[in-house]
C-alpha positions in Angstrom: 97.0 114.7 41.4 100.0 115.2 39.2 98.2 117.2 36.7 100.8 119.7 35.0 100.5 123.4 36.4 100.0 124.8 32.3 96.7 123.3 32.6 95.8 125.0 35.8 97.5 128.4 34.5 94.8 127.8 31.3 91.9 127.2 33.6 92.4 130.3 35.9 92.7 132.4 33.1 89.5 131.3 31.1 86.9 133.0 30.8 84.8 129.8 32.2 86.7 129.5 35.5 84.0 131.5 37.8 86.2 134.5 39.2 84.3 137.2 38.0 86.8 138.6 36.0 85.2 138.6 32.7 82.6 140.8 33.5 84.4 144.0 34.5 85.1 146.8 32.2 87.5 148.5 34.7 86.4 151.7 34.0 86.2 151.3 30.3 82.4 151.5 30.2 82.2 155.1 31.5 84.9 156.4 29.7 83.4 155.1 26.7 79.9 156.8 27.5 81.6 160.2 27.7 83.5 160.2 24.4 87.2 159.1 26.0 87.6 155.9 24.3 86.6 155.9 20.7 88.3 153.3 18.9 90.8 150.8 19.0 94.2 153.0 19.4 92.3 154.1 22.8 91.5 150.3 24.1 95.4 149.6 23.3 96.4 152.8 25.0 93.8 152.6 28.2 95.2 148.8 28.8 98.8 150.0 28.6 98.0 152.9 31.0 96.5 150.6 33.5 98.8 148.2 33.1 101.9 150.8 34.1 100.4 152.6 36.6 98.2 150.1 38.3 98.9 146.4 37.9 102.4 146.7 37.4 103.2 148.5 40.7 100.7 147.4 42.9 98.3 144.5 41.9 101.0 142.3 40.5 103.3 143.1 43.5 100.5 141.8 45.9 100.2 138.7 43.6 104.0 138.1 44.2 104.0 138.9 48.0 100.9 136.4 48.5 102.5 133.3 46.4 105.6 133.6 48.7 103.8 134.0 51.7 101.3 130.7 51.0 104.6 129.0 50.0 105.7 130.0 53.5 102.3 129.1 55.4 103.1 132.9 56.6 98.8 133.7 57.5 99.9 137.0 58.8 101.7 138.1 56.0 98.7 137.4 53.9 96.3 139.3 55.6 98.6 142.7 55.7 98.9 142.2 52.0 95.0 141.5 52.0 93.9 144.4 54.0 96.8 147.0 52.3 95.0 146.2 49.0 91.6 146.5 49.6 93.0 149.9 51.8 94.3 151.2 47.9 90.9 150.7 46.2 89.9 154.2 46.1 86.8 153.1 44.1 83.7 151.1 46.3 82.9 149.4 43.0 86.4 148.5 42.5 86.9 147.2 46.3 83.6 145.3 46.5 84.2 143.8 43.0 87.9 142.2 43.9 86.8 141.1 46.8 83.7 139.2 45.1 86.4 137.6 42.8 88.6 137.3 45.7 86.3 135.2 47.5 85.3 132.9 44.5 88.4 132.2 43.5 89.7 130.8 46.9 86.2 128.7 47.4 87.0 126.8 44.0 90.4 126.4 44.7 89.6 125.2 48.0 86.8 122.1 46.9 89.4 121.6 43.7 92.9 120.7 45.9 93.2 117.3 46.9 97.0 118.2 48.6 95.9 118.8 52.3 98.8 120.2 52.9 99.1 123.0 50.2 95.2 123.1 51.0 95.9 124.6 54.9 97.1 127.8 53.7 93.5 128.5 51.9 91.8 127.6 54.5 93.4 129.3 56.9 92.9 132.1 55.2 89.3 131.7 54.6 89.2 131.5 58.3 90.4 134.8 58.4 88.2 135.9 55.7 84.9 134.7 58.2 86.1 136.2 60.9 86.3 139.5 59.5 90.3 139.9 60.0 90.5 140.2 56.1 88.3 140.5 53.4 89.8 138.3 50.4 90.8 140.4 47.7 91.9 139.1 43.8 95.1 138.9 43.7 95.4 138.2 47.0 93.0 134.8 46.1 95.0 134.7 42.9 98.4 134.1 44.6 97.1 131.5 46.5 95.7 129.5 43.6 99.2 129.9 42.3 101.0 129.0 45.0 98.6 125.6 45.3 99.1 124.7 41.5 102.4 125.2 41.1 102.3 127.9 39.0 105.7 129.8 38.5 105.9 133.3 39.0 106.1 134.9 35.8 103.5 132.5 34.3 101.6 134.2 37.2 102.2 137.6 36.2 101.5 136.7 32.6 98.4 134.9 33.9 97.1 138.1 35.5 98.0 140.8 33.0 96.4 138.3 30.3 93.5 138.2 32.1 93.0 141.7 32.4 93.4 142.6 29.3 91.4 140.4 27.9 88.5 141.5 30.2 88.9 145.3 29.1 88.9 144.1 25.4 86.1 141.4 26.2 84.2 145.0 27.4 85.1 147.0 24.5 83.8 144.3 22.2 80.3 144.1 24.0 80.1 147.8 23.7 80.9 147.8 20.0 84.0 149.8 20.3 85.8 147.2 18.4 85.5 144.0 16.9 87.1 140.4 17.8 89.5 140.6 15.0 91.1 143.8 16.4 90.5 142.6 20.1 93.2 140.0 19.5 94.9 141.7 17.7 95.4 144.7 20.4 96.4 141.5 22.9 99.0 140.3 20.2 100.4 144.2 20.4 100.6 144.0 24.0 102.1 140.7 24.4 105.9 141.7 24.4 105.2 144.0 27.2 103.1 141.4 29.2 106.2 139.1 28.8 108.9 141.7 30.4 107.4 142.6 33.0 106.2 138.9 33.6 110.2 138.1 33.3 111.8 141.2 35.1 109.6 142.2 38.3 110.3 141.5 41.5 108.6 141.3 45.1 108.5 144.6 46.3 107.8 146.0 50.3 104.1 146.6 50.9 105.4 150.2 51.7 106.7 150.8 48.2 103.2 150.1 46.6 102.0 152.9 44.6 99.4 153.5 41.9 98.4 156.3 39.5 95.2 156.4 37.6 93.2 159.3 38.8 91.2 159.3 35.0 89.9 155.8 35.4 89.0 156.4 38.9 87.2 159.6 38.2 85.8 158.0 35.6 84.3 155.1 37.9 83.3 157.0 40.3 80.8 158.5 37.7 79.8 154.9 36.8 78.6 153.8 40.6 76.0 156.6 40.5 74.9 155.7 36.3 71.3 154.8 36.3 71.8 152.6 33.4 75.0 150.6 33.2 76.5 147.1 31.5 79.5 146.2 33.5 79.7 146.5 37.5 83.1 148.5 37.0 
């Protein structure tokens, strides 16, 4: 199958492809219910915030560490990355829900590859996954499905931080925060920043990880224990 890896960056990052994704408000639901997010300055503003302080320095890092370490059939390497992910997931929402995508992602990607060879990496991990060495967290998944399609890098990175972002705006739409008009236009706003980090970041040690959103996960910890919710996260 010689199929060109821009159509396979397009089908993981649509809203059809089954992942999950698109159903998550990443803490935007809660913050919305208590009068933090208001309008569509704060959806711009949350998005950036996350964006610095979590995807940027930890969940796009993973992505990077796991498309190298498929490319280099390196299992253990994998798993570390795997298991120090799911370890930073402060939230049980948060953990349970990447691992959910996690573990969809690699089972389509898995009955979708035809290349046996680039195929023995998922599986492998999968393997891992059953026999409760890992758990099979998103971007973990994500690199993976990268790796197999060919996608390059910073199409990667673009590929994740689209998706993201559109899920958050996708939420604040359903909530009636905004409307579709200003939800594209709030990705258009944040498509120069998507693009340099997407072109400048690098693979980084799984001991220089870091995060910082102690709001959003205060935030969703009040959200696991709402009676009366939309969005898992």
């Amino acid at each position: 199958m010689n199929t060109d890896h821009e159509f396979f960056l397009m089908q993981l990052s649509d809203s059809f492809f089954p992942s999950g994704m698109f159903g998550l408000s990443n803490g935007l639901e809660s913050l919305a219910k208590h009068n933090r997010i208001k309008n569509e300055q704060d959806v711009l503003s949350f998005i950036e915030q996350q964006i610095e302080f979590q995807l940027k320095s930890c969940d796009c890092i993973i992505f990077l560490i796991a498309m190298d370490a498929a490319k280099n059939e390196n299992i253990e390497e994998l798993v570390d990355a795997d298991n120090k992910f799911y370890s930073m997931r402060l939230i049980k929402e948060a953990r349970n829900t990447s691992v959910r995508s996690g573990s969809q992602i690699l089972n389509c990607i898995i009955q979708m590859t035809l290349n046996k060879k680039k195929n023995k990496i998922a599986k492998q991990f999968q393997m891992k996954i059953k026999s409760n060495e890992t758990v099979g967290t998103y971007p973990v998944c994500l690199g993976i499905a990268a790796y197999i399609f060919g996608i390059p890098t910073a199409s990667g990175i673009r590929m994740m931080l689209y998706s993201f972002s559109q899920s958050v705006i996708a939420a604040a739409i359903k909530l009636g925060i905004i409307e579709h008009i200003s939800g594209q236009k709030i990705l258009t706003l944040l498509s120069d920043e998507i693009n340099i980090i997407a072109k400048n970041i690098k693979k980084e040690s799984l001991n220089n990880l870091w995060q910082l959103t102690p709001l959003t996960d205060v935030f969703q910890m009040i959200h696991e224990h709402d009676n009366s919710k939309m969005f898992i996260t």
